[in-house]
C-alpha positions in Angstrom: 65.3 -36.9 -13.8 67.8 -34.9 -16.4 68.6 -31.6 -15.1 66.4 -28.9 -17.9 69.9 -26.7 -18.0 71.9 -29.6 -19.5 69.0 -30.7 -21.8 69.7 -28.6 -25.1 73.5 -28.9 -23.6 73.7 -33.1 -24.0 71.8 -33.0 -27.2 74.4 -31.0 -28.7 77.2 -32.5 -31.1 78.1 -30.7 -34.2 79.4 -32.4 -37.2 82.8 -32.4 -39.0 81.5 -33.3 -42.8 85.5 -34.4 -44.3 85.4 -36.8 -41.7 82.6 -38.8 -42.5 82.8 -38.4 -46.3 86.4 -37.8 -47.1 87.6 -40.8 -45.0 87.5 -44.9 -45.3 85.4 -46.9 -42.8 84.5 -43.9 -40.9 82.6 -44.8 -38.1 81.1 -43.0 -34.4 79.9 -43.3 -31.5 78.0 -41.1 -28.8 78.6 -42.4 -25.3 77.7 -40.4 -21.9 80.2 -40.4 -19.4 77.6 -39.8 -16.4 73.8 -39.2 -16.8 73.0 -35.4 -17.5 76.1 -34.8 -18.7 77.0 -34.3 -22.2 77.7 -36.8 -24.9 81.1 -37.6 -25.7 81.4 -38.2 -29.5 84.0 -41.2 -30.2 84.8 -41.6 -33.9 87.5 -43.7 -36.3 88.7 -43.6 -39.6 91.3 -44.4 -42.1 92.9 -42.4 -44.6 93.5 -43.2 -48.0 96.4 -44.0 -49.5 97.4 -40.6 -51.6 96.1 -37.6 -49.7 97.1 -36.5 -46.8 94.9 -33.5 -46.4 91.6 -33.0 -44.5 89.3 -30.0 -43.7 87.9 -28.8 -40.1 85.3 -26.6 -39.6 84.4 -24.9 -36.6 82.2 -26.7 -34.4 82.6 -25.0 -30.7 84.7 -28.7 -29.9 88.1 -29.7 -28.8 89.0 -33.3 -30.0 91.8 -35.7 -29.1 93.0 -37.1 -32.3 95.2 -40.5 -32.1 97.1 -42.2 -34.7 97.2 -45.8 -34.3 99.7 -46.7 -36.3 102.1 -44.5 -35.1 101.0 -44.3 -31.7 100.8 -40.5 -30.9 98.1 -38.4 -29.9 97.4 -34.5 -30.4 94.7 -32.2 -28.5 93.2 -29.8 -31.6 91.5 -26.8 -30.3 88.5 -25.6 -31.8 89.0 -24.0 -35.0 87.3 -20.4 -35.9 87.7 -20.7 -39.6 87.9 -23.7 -41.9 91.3 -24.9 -42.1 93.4 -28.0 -43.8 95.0 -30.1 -41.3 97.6 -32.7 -42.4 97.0 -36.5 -41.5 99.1 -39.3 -42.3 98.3 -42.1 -45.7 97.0 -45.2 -45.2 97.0 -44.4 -41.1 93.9 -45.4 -38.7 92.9 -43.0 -36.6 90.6 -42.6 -33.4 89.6 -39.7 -32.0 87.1 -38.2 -29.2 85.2 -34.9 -29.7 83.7 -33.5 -26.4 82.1 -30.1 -25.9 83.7 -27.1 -23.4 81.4 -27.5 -20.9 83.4 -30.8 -20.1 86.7 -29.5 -18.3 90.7 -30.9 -18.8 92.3 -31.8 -15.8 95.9 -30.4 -15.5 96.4 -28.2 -18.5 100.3 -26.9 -19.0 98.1 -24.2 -21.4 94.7 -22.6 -20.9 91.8 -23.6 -23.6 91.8 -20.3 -25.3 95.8 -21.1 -26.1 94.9 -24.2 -27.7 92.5 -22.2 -30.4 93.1 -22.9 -33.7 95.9 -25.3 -32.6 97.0 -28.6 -32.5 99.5 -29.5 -29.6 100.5 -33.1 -28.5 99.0 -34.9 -26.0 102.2 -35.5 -24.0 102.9 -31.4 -23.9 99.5 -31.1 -22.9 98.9 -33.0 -19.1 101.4 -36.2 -18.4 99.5 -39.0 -20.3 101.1 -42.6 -19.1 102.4 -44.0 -22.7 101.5 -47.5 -21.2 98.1 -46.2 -21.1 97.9 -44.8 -24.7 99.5 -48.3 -26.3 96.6 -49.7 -24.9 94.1 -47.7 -26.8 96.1 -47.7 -30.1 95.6 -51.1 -29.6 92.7 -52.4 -29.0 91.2 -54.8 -31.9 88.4 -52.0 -32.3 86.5 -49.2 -32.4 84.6 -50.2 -29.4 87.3 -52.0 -27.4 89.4 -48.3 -27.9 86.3 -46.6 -26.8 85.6 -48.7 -23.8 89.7 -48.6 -22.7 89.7 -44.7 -22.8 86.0 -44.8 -21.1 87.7 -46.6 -18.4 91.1 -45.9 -18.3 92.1 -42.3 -20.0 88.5 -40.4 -19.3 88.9 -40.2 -15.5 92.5 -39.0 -15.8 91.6 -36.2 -18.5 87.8 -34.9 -17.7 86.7 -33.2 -14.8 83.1 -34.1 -14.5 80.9 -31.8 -12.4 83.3 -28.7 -12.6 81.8 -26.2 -15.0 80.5 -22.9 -13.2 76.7 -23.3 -13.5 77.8 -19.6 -15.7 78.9 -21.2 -18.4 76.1 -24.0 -18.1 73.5 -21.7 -18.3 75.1 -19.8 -20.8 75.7 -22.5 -23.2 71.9 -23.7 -22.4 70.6 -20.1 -23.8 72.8 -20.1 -27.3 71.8 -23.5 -28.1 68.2 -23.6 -27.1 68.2 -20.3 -29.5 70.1 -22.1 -32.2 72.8 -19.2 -31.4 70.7 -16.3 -31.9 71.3 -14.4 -29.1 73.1 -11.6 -28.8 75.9 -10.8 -25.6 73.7 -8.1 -24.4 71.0 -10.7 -23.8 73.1 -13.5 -22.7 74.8 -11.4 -20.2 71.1 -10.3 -18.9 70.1 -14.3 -18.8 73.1 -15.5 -16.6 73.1 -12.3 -14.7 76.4 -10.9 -15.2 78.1 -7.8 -17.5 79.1 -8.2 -20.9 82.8 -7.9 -19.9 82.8 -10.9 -16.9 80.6 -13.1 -19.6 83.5 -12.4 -22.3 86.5 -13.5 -19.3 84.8 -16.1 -18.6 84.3 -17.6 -21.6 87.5 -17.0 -22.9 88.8 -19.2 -20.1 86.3 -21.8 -20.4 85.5 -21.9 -23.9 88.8 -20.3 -25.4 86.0 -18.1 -27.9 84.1 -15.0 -27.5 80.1 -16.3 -26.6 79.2 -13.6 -30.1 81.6 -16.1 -31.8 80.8 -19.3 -30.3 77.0 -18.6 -30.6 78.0 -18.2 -34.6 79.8 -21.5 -34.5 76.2 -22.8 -33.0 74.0 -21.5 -35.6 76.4 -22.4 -38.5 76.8 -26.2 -36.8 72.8 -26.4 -36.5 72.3 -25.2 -40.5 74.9 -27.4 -41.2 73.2 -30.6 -39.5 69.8 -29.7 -41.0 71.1 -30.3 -44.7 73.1 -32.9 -44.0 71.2 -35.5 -41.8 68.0 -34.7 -43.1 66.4 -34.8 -46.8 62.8 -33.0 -46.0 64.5 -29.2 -45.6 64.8 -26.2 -47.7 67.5 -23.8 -47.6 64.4 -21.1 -46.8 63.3 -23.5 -44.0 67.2 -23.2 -42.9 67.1 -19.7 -43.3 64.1 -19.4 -41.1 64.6 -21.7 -38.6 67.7 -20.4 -37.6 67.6 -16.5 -37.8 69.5 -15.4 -40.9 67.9 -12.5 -42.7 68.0 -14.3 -46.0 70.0 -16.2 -48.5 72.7 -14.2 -48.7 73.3 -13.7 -45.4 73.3 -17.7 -44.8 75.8 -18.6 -47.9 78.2 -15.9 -46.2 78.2 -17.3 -42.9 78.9 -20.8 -44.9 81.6 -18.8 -47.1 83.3 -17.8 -43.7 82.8 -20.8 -41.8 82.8 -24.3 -44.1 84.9 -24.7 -47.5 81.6 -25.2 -49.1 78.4 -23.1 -49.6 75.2 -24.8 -48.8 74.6 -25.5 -52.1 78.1 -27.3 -52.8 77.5 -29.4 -49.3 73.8 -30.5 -50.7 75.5 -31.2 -53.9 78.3 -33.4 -52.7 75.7 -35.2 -50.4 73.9 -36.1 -52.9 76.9 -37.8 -54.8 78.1 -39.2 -52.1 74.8 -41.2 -51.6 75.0 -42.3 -55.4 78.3 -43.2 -55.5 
């Protein structure tokens, strides 16, 4: 039976739009390394042959990104503002997204130095290169995802490890869709304000008031894009913003796109 504080933590996995739509032959997939723990999100593309330019959003995630063709890897922190990250023409690459509540073994830097960065695998934890040429080159996706299941994932996770803290932290902000505010997380786990702040700084390498914006941003976000049935009020009310305005500026300070813009190039994109 699934532990109920890693339900709303497994189910989970926020989007990275410029991925999906700004890339060639993108395709994912969700695999668990152990039951009631969350999903790893494993995911490939290739870009195209003239830009060399992508945009991240915040999503709360840390990804290992891999270029096949050159055979390097880098560990991107999660971001806290949209940003343009530079990516190679004409290069395949295959990456893994996983949430914070999974832990890195052997980190040279702690998570909250790898905000808003990208640093390379190698400088990260000792990564044996014979180990890496085999996922670059598997002859797929799924033969890449199933050599770093078995081969890479043990050396990099630590499964089991997060302080039940964080886990019922995380379950709170994402069973309310993010709103909640520090003052009521802090009563929920049981600890001050200022412990809950340390810890997730050293866990999550975010503020929870900021991470718990990420959540609500990532949630809107997944409501216009993977569905067709939803307003923007039904966003607005389902996930606490006062009204319109508020939710276009949390899009403004978050995304590159306001909802509207997203819901427009959506429906392009299906056209096309």
């Amino acid at each position: 039976m699934m532990n109920p504080l890693n339900s709303k933590i497994i189910s989970y996995l926020p989007s990275q739009p410029d991925f999906e739509f700004q890339t060639n032959y993108y395709t994912e997939q969700k695999v668990r390394i152990k039951p009631n723990q969350p999903s790893i999100l494993f995911y490939q593309f290739k870009m195209g042959g003239i830009s060399n330019q992508i945009s991240v959003i915040p999503d709360g995630c840390i990804d290992i990104l891999i270029n096949c063709d050159q055979h390097y890897g880098n560990i991107c922190g999660s971001v806290t503002k949209s940003r343009v990250i530079n990516l190679l023409p004409n290069s395949t690459y295959f990456g893994i997204r996983f949430l914070p509540c999974l832990d890195i073994k052997k980190l040279k830097f702690g998570i909250k130095d790898l905000t808003d960065k990208e640093i390379s695998l190698n400088e990260m934890f000792p990564v044996n290169t014979n180990i890496l040429e085999r996922v670059v080159t598997g002859e797929s996706f799924m033969e890449r995802v199933n050599i770093f299941n078995e081969i890479l994932g043990s050396q990099i996770f630590e499964i089991d490890k997060s302080s039940k803290l964080i886990k019922q932290a995380l379950y709170n902000i994402y069973a309310t869709r993010g709103n909640i505010t520090i003052t009521q997380l802090a009563e929920e786990v049981g600890y001050s304000t200022r412990y809950l702040r340390k810890q997730f700084e050293d866990h999550i390498g975010i503020s929870p008031k900021l991470f718990s914006q990420i959540v609500r941003f990532q949630s809107s976000l997944n409501m216009l894009l993977r569905t067709t049935h939803f307003t923007l009020n039904d966003v607005i009310h389902e996930n606490g913003y006062y009204d319109q305005a508020h939710l276009i500026h949390e899009f403004r300070n978050f995304g590159c796109m306001t909802p509207y813009q997203l819901t427009g190039q959506k429906s392009c994109l299906k056209t096309s």
